[in-house]
C-alpha positions in Angstrom: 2.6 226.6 22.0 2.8 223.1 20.7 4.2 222.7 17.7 1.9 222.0 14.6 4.5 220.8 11.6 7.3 218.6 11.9 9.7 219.3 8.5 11.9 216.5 7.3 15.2 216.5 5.3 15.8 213.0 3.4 19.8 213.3 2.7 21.1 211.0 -0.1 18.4 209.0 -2.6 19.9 205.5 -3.2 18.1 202.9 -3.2 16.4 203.0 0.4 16.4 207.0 0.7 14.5 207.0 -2.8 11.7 204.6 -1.0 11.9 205.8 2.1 11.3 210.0 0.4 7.9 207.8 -1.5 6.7 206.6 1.0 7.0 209.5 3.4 4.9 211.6 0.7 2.3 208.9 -0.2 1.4 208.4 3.0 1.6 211.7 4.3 -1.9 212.2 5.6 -1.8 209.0 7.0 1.2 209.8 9.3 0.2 213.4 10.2 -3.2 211.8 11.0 -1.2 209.3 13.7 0.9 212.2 14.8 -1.9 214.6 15.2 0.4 217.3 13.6 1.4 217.4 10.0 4.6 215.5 9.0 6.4 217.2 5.8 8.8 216.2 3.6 10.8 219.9 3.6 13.9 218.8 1.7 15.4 215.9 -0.3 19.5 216.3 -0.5 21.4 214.6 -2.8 23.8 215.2 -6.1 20.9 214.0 -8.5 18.1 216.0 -5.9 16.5 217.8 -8.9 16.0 214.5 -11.1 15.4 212.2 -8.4 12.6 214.3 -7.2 11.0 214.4 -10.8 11.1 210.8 -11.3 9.6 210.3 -7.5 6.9 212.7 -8.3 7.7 214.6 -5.4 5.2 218.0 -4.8 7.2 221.5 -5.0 6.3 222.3 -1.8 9.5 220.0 -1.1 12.9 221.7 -2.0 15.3 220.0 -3.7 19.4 220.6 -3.3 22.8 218.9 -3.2 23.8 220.6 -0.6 22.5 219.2 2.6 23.9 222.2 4.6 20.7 224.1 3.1 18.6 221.4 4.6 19.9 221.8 7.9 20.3 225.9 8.5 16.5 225.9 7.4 14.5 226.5 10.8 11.5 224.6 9.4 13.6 221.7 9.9 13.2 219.2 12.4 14.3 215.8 11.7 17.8 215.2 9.4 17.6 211.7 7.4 20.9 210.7 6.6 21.2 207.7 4.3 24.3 208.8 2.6 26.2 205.6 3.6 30.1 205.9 4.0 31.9 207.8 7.1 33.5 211.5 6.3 30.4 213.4 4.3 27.5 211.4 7.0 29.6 212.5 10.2 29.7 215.8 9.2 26.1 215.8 8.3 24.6 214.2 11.2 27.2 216.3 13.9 25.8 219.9 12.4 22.3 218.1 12.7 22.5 217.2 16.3 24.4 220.6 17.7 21.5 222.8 15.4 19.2 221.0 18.2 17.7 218.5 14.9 16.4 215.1 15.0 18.7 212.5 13.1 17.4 209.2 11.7 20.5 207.5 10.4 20.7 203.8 8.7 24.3 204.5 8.8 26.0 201.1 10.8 29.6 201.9 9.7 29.2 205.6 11.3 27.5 204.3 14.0 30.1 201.7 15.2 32.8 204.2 14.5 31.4 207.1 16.4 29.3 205.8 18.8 30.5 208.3 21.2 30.7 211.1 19.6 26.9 211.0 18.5 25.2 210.1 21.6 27.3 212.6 23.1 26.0 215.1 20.8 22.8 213.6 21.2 22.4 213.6 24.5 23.8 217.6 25.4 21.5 218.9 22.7 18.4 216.3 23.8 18.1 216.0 20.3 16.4 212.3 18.9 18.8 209.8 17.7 17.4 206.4 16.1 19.0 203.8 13.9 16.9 201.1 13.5 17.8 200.0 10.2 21.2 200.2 10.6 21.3 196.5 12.0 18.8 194.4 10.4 16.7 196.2 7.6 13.2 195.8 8.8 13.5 193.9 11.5 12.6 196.1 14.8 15.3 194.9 17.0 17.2 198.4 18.0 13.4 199.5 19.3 12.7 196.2 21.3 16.2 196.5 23.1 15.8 199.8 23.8 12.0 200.1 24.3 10.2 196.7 24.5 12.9 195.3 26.7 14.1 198.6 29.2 12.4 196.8 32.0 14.2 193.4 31.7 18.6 193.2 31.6 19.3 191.6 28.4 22.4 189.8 28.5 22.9 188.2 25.2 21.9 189.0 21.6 23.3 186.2 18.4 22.1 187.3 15.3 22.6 186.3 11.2 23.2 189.7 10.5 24.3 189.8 6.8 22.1 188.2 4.1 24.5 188.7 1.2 26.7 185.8 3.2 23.9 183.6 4.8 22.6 183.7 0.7 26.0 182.3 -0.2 26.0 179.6 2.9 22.0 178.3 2.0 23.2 177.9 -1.8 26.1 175.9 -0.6 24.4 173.6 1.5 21.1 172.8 0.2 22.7 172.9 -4.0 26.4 172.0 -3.6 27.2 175.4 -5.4 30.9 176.0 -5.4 31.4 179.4 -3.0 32.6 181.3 -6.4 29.4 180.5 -8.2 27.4 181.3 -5.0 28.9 184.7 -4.8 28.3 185.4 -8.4 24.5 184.3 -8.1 23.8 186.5 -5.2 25.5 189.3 -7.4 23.2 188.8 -9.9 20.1 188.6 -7.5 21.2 192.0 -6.1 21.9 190.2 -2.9 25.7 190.9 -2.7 27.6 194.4 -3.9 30.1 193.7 -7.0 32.8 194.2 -4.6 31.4 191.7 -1.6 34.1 191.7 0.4 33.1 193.7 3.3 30.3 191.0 3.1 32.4 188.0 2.9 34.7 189.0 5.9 32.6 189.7 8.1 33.2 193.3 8.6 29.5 194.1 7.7 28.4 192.0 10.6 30.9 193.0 12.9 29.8 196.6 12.8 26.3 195.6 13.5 27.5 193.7 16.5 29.7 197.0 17.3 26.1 199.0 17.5 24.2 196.2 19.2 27.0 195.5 22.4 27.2 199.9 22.6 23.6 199.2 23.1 23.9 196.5 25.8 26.5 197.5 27.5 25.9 201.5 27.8 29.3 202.1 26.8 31.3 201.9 23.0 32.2 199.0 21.6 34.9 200.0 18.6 34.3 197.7 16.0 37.7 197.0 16.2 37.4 195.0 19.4 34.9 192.7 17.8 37.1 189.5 16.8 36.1 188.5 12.9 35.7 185.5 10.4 34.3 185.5 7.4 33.4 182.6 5.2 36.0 182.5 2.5 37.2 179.1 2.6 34.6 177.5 3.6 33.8 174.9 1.0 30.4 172.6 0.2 31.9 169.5 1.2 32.9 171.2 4.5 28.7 171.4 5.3 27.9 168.5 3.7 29.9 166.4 6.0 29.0 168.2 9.2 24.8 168.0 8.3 25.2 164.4 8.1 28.5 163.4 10.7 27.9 166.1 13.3 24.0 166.9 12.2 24.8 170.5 12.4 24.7 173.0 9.7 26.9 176.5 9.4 25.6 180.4 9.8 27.8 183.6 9.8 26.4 184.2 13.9 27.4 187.3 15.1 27.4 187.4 19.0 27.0 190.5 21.6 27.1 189.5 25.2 27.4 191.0 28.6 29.5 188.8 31.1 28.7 189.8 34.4 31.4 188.1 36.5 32.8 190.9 38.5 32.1 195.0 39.3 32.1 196.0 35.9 30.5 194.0 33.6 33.0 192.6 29.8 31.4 192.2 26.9 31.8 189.3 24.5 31.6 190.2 20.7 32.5 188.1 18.0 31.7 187.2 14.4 32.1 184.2 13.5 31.0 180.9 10.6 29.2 178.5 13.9 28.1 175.3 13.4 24.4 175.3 14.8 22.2 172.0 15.3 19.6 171.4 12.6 16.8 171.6 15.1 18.5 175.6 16.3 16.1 178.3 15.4 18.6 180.4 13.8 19.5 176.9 12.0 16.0 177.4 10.3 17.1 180.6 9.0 17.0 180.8 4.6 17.8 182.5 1.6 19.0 186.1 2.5 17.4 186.6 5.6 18.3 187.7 9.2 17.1 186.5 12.0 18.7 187.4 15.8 18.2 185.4 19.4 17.8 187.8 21.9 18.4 186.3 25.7 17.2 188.3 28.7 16.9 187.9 32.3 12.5 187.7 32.6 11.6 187.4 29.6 14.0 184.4 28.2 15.0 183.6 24.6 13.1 185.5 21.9 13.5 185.5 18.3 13.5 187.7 15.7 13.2 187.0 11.9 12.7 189.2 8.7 14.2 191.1 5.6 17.5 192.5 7.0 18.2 194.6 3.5 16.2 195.8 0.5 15.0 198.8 -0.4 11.2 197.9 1.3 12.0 197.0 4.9 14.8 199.2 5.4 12.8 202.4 4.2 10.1 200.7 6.7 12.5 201.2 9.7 14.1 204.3 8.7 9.8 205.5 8.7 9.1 204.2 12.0 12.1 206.1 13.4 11.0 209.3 11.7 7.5 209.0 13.4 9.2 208.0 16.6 11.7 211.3 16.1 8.6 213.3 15.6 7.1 212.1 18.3 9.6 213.1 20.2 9.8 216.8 18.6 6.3 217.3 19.3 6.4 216.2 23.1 9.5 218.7 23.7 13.0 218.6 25.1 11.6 218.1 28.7 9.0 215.7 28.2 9.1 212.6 30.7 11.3 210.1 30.1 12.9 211.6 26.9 16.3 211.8 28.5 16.0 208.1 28.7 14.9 207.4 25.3 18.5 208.2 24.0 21.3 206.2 23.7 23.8 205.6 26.1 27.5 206.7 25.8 30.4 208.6 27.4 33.3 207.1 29.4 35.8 204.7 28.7 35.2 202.1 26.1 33.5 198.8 27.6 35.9 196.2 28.3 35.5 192.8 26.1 35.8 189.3 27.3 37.8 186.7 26.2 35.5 184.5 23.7 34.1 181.7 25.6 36.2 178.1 25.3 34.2 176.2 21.8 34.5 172.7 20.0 35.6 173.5 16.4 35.4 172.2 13.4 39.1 171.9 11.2 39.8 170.7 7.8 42.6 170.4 6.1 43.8 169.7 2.6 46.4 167.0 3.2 49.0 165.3 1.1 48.4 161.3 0.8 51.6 160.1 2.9 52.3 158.5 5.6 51.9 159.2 8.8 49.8 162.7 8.1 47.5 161.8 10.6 49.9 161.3 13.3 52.0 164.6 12.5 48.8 166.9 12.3 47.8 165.2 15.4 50.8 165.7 17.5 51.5 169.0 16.6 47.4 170.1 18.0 48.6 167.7 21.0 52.0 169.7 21.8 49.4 173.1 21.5 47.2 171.8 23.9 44.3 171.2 21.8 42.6 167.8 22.4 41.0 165.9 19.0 37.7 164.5 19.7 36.9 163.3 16.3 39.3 163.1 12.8 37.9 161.8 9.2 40.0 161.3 6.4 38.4 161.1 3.1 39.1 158.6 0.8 42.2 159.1 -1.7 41.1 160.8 -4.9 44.2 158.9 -6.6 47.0 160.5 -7.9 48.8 163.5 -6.4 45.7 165.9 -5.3 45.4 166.1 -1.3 42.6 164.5 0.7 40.6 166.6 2.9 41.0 165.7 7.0 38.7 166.9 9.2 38.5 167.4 12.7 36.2 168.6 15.8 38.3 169.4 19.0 37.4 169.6 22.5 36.2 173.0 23.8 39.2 175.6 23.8 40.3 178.8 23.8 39.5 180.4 20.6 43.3 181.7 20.4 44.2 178.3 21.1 42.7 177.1 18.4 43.9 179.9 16.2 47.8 179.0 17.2 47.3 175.5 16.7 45.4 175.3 13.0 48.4 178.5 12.5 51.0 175.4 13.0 49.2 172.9 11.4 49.0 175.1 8.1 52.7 175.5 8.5 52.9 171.9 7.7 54.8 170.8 4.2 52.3 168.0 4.4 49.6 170.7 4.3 48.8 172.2 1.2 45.9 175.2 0.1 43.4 176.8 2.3 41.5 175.1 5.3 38.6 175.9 7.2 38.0 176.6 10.7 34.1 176.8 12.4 33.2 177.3 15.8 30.4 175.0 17.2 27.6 176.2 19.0 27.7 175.1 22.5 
């Protein structure tokens, strides 16, 4: 007998599980009416449940605790909403909801990235529903399109701005001259960037993002440990002021997932890093704290992508659309065509990554006025093996401060170019940070 109620458990009401739990009870009707079953919001878990569900106006036909184990051992349950954020409390959440047989929805990218395995694998010998659309880029649909809107085309490439709090920071540098201290602090103050941004700022945010989107292309686990990383501390105003008007190229955090098939088993490249992308590049067009993401596939070509990738709005609005798609799911039974396919791959040995492909890059350097700088920053890049295709020394600021030098190499190696602006730091004619930023091919 086909089920008629699908119950729902909404674990953890931050910011996004407190408008996701709203909008799953305003629009209640309207999403049983779609479903042709009723949807209902069984549970909200959380320390605050009690309070949380007072101020949200929440019915008392929904139980509140701060226990989410409740949640989960009650049969009426279907679907498990984790938005706890974090790693320990969330795996243990999500693994009891998956081996009880339970839909998960999870926004959850650090989990994800870290246990990619493990939950798919869970997943896939309970056939239970696994989505995680928002994990990667709020409310943009980009999880769904790979895995739905795309199954019938091989996507081998997928470059993304995948963290607004940094692209904020970037736009504020380049189209105001802020200083990157004073950037940070405004997108603090906008609610764009956490009061501890680092996880932001070095790139670790993106690379689990890319760690979730490469599992996804390549059918096995990328750990986001094996996705190489640069954030964009150190990367100063006058840095993309010269290169809009020198190299007419502007800078993006660009996170990059992509299959290399050059052999039997296909390598994946993945990689985070601050690109230098030609004013006239679609993600170049890219503003404020957006995220946008250039998907390449075999038949169907470049397509973009472009939205919100945080806030409280659009990434309750993906974490909804999974819950309706989970349902779905719930209602259609464990043997329903193609469900088996619907979830995510996993299982096997971790996929195998491929060397970063060779780039120009952009180097700058904060120089001591003396003769013969040039030719000693020069020689040692030359004795490396890296070839200069255009250097710039500023003009002397007078007195004893440094002048900036900047250079764009020839296409090389990545860990090339990381040995060579190593040795040219090492310089006592070198003084203070320097920047470094791959240009898009």
């Amino acid at each position: 007998m086909q089920k008629k109620t699908v119950g729902v458990a909404l674990c953890g009401l931050g910011t996004v599980g407190r408008e996701a739990a709203r909008l799953l009870w305003a629009g209640r009707a309207r999403f049983s009416a779609r479903l042709g079953a009723e949807l209902r919001l069984a549970w909200v878990c959380d320390r605050q449940a009690a309070r949380e569900a007072r101020a949200l106006g929440l019915g008392a036909s929904v139980r509140r605790s701060a226990d989410w184990r409740q949640a989960v051992s009650d049969p009426s349950v279907d679907i498990v909403v984790e938005l706890f954020g974090g790693h320990d409390e969330p795996r243990r959440l999500v693994r009891a909801a998956l081996a009880a047989g339970k839909g998960v929805v999870t926004a959850n990218k650090l989990l994800l990235s870290r246990r990619w395995d493990e939950l798919t694998g869970a997943a896939r010998r309970t056939g239970a529903p696994l989505h995680f659309e928002a994990a990667v880029a709020g409310g943009i649909p980009i999880i769904r399109s790979l895995r739905d809107g795309l199954a019938a085309d091989r996507v081998d490439e997928v470059h993304g701005i995948l963290n607004g709090t940094t692209h904020f920071i970037l736009t504020a540098m380049a189209h105001a001259c802020t200083p990157f201290a004073e950037a940070v602090r405004e997108a603090q103050r906008l609610g764009y960037a956490e009061k501890d941004p680092t996880l932001d700022l070095d790139g670790t945010d993106a690379a689990h993002k890319v760690a979730v989107l490469g599992s996804l292309l390549a059918g096995r686990w990328l750990p986001p440990g094996s996705v190489a990383r640069q954030g964009i501390t150190g990367i100063e105003p006058g840095d993309i002021a010269w290169c809009v008007a020198e190299l007419k190229r502007t800078v993006r955090l660009v996170g990059t997932a992509a299959v290399r098939r050059r052999g039997p088993r296909p390598l994946l490249e993945a990689h985070v890093r601050p690109t230098l992308l030609p004013l006239l590049h679609h993600l170049a067009g890219v503003h404020g704290g957006h995220n946008a993401l250039l998907v390449r596939a075999a038949s169907a070509g470049v397509l973009m992508f472009y939205g919100a990738g945080a806030g409280a709005g659009p990434t309750a609005s993906a974490v909804l659309a999974d819950v309706l798609a989970a349902a779905a799911e719930v209602l259609s039974g464990p043997d329903a065509p193609g469900r088996a396919g619907s979830l995510p791959q996993g299982g096997g040995a971790p996929c195998l990554t491929a060397p970063e492909a060779p780039a120009a890059h952009y180097l700058r350097f904060m120089v001591k006025d003396v003769p013969g700088a040039l030719a000693r920053i020069a020689g040692t890049l030359g004795r490396l093996g890296v070839s200069i295709a255009r250097v710039h020394q500023d003009d002397p600021p007078g007195g004893s401060k440094p002048v900036p030098v900047r250079l764009v190499t020839h296409a090389a190696p990545r860990a090339l170019i990381d040995r060579a602006r190593g040795a040219v730091a090492a310089l006592p004619i070198v003084t203070g940070p320097h920047a470094c930023l791959r240009l898009w091919p």
